[in-house]
C-alpha positions, 0 to 999 in steps of 0.5 A: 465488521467495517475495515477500510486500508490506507496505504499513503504512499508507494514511492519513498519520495512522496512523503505528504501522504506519509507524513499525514497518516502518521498524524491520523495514527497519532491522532487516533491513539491520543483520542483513543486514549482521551476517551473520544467516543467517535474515535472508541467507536471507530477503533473498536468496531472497525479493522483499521489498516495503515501504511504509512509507506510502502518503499521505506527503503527509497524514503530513507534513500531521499530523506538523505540527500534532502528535498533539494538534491532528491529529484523526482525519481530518488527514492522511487525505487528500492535498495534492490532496484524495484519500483513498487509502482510496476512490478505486480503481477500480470493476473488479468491477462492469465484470467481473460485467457482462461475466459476466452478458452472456457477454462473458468471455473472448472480448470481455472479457478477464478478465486485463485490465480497463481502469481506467474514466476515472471 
């Protein structure tokens, strides 16, 4: 089955993106619903997966103080201070590691890389 994901935004100050996939979710509901076959087709013969935002924490932490006051790093980071954007885990180095050392696949599985706890 097709699938295709589309994440608009992993910063909760960078809205274009986000207000866009709204309007495709919008707009695929209403033609679904109107009976437009390119769309019937396309909702029911694909996975479809959209995220409008991925920090709607930092969002809503811009949207209050406004696009004048925002600046650019308001709403980057999460109420718990993360920034989406550098904080996934370092999984190659572990795997090219492995690699080096002949450790793939028999001790080290390549299809399973454990998240490390730093």
């Amino acid at each position: 089955e097709p699938e295709f994901r589309y994440v608009a935004g992993m910063h909760g100050n960078e809205v274009l993106g986000r207000e866009l996939l709204l309007n495709l979710m919008e707009f695929l509901c209403r033609e679904f619903r109107l009976g437009n076959p390119r769309v019937v087709q396309l909702v029911t013969d694909t996975r479809i997966h959209l995220l409008p935002s991925m920090n709607p924490d930092g969002y809503e932490t811009a949207y209050k103080l406004g696009s004048e006051l925002a600046g650019w790093a308001m709403g980057r980071w999460t109420y718990e201070g993360i920034d989406l954007n550098h904080n996934f885990a370092d999984l190659n180095t572990a795997l090219w590691d492995a690699e080096d050392n002949d450790l793939v696949p028999h001790q080290f599985p390549n299809h399973y890389i454990p998240i490390p706890e730093y």
